[in-house]
Structure formats: structure tokens, C-alpha cells
C-alpha positions as CSV (number, residue, x, y, z in Angstrom):
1,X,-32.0,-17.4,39.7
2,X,-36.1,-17.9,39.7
3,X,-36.2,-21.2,39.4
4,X,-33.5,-22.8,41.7
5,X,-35.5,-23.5,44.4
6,X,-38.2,-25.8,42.3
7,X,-34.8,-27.5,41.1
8,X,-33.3,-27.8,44.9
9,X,-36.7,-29.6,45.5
10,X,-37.3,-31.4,42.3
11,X,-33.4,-32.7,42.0
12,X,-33.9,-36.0,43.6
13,X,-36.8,-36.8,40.9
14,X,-35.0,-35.2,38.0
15,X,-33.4,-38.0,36.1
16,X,-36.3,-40.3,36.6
17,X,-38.9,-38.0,34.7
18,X,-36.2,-36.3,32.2
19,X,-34.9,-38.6,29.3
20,X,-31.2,-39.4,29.2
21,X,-28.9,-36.8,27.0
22,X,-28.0,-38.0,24.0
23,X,-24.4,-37.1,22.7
24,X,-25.6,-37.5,19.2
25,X,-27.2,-34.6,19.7
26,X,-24.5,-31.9,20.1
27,X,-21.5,-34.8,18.3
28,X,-21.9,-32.1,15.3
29,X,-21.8,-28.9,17.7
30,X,-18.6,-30.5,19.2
31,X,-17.2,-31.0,16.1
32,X,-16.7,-26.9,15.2
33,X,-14.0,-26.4,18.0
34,X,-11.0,-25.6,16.5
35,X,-8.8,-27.0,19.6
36,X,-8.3,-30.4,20.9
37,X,-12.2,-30.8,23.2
38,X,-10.4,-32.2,26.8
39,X,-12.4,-29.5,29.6
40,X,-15.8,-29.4,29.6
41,X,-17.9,-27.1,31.3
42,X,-21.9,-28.3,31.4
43,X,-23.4,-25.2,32.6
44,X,-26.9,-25.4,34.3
45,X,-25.8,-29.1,34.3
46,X,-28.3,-29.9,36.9
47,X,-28.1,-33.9,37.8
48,X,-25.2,-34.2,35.3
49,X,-26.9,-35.6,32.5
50,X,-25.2,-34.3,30.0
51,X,-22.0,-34.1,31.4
52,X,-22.6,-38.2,32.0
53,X,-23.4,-39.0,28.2
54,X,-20.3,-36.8,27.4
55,X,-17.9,-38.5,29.6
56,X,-14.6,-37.4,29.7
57,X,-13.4,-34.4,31.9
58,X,-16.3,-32.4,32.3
59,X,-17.9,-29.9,35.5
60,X,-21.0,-30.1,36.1
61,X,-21.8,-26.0,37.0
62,X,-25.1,-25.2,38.9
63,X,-26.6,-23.0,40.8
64,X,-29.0,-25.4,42.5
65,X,-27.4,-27.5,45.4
66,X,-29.9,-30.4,44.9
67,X,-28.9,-30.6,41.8
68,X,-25.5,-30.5,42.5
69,X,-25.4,-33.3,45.0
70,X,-27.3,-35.5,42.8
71,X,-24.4,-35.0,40.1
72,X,-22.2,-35.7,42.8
73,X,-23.3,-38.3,44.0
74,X,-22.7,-40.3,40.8
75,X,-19.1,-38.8,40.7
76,X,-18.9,-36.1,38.5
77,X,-17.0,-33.0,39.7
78,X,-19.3,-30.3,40.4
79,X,-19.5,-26.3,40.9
80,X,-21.9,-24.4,42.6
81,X,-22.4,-20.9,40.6
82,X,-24.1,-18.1,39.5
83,X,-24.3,-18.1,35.3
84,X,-23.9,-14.1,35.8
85,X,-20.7,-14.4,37.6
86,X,-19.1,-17.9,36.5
87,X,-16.4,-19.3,39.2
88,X,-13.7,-20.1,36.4
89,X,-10.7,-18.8,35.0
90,X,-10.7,-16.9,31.7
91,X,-9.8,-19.4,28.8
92,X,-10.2,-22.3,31.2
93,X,-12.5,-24.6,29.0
94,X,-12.5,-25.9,25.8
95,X,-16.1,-26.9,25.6
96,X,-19.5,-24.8,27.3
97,X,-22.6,-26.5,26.9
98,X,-25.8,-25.4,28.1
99,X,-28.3,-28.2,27.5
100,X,-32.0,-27.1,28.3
101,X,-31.3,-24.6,30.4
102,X,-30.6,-21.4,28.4
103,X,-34.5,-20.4,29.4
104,X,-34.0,-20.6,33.1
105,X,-31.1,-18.5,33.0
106,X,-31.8,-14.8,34.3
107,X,-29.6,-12.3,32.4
108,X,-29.2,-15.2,29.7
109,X,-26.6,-12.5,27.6
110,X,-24.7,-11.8,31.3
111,X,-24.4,-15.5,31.2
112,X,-23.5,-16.2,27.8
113,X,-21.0,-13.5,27.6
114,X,-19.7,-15.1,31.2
115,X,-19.6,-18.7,28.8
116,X,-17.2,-16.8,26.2
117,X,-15.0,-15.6,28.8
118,X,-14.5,-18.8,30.0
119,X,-13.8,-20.5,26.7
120,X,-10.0,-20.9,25.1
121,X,-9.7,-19.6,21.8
122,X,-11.3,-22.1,19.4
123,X,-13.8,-23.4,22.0
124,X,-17.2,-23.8,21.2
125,X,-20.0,-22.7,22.9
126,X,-22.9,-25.1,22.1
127,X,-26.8,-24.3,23.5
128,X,-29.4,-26.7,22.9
129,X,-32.9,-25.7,24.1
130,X,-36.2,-25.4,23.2
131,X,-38.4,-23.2,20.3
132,X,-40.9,-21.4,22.0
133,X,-42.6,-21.5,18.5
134,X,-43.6,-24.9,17.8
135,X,-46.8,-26.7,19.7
136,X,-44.7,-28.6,22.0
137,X,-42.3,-25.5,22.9
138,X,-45.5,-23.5,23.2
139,X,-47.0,-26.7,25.9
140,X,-43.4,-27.0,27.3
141,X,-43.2,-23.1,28.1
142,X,-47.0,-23.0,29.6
143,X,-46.4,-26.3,32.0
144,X,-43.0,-24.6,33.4
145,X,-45.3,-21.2,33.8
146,X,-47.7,-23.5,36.0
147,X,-45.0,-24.9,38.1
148,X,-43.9,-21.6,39.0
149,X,-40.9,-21.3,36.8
150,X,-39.4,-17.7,35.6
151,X,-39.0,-19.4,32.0
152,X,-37.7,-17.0,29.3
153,X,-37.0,-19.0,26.3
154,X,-35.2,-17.9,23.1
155,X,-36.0,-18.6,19.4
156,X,-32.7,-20.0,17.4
157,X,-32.1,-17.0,15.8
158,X,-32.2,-14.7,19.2
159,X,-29.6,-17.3,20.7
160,X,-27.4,-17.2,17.5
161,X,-28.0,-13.5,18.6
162,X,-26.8,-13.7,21.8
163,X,-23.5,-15.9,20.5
164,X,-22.8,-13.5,18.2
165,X,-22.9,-10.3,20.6
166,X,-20.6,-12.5,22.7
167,X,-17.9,-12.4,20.3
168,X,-18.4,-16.1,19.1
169,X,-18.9,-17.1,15.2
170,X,-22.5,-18.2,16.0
171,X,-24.1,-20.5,13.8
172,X,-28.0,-22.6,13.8
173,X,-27.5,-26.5,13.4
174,X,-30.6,-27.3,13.8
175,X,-34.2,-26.5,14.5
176,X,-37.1,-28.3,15.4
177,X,-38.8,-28.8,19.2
178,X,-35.4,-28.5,20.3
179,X,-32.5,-26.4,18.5
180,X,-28.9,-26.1,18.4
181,X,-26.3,-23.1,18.5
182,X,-22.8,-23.1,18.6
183,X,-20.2,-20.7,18.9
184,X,-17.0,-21.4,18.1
185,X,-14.2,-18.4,20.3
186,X,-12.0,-16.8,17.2
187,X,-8.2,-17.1,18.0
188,X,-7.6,-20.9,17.2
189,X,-4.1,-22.0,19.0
């Protein structure tokens, strides 16, 4: 991945100049699973933040080591992986989430097709990341460009895209800066 080494050297700063998850946020995304939500995966989970405001039993999976150790440091179980070959077992997680990170994936379909595999029937997917068609995505997009970043960021419809192609029932939540897909894996238990 691009853009691991600016987060190996950015990790300790992270959660000081990102704002906190908010749960709220994806609460309606989580709500589509057709199973009981008790495994977590929080893929490109950096520092954890997400997998934090979550709580429960959720991995925090990463390719950066400095973010890793950051999310380790405050206790959550971490992974070290590459989102085109993930580390897990097939039908291992109830829940993926991929919380701005979609756009520093490479092979983002590889890696959401890797995120299906993983999920147990009636899992949800759920990516929340940003429009590259609004002022502030536009900003956003240019800024990561300028730090060196490989960026590659998706409009809602193109991740619903991606989600569908997958083999999940996509669906947009919502759209705005920042916009929400889920994908909930046919085959409820």
C-alpha cells in the first residue's frame, strides 16, 4: 500500500489531529446485519478509533505497524495485513467496517471482495468515506495529494458499485462530505 509509510510515521500524531469516531454514525449501517453483530473486523483501523467507539470484540486490521502499535497500545487486538490478501478465515466476522480508509486502499475491489469473504452470511459490510465531489472532499483529496498520499477515492454510488460486484445487497445511507454504504452477505443463518 502507497500510503503506509506516511501512516507508520504519522501514527503517533494520529488521534491527536483526527476527531474521535462517532458510533452514531454507522448505528444505522450496523443495524442491516441479519445475524447477532459479536466479531468485528475494523479494516484500515489505523489507531483503533473506530474499533474504540464500537467497543465490544473488535480487530483492529492494518497494514501500517505504527498504526498498529498505537491500537495496541490501548488494548485492542490487532492484525497486521494486506486488504488484498486478508489474514482471516472465510465467514469469520459478522461486521467489516472500513471507516475513512476505502481511498487509501490499492485494489479497493481486491479488498472489498477480500471483506465479503470474510463476512458470515448476514454480515454487513459498512464503508464510510469521503465524496470526492463536494468542496471539502475536493480540499480533503488535494491536501492528501500534497502529503504524498496515493489517494483514490470513490463517489457513493461507485462504492455501492463495488459492494454489489462483491456479492453483498449494497445500499447508500447517506451522502454528504462523508457517506455511507453497507452491504449486508445473502444467506442469513
Amino acid at each position: 500500500m502507497h500510503d503506509v509509510p506516511y501512516f507508520d510515521r504519522f501514527a503517533p500524531l494520529y488521534d491527536l489531529a483526527m476527531p474521535a469516531a462517532d458510533p452514531a454514525d454507522l448505528t444505522p449501517a450496523l443495524a442491516l446485519a441479519d445475524r447477532p453483530v459479536e466479531r468485528v473486523l475494523d479494516l484500515g483501523g489505523g489507531t483503533g478509533r473506530v474499533a474504540r467507539a464500537l467497543g465490544g470484540d473488535a480487530v483492529v486490521a492494518d497494514a501500517s505497524r505504527g498504526m498498529l502499535e498505537e491500537a495496541h497500545e490501548d488494548g485492542l487486538e490487532t492484525l497486521q495485513t494486506d486488504v488484498r490478501q486478508l489474514a482471516v478465515a472465510d465467514e469469520s466476522v459478522d461486521v467489516v467496517v472500513v471507516v475513512d480508509a476505502l481511498h487509501h486502499f490499492p485494489a479497493r475491489s481486491t479488498a472489498v471482495a477480500e471483506a465479503a469473504r470474510a463476512l458470515r452470511p448476514g454480515g454487513v459490510l459498512v464503508v464510510r468515506d469521503f465524496a470526492p465531489g463536494t468542496i471539502r472532499g475536493r480540499l480533503l483529496a488535494a491536501g492528501e495529494h500534497l502529503f504524498g498520499m496515493g489517494s483514490r477515492f470513490d463517489t457513493a454510488d461507485e462504492c455501492a458499485q463495488r459492494l454489489d460486484e462483491a456479492g453483498l445487497d449494497a445500499r447508500v445511507l447517506d451522502e454528504g462530505f462523508a457517506f455511507t454504504v453497507a452491504g449486508v452477505k445473502p444467506g442469513a443463518p
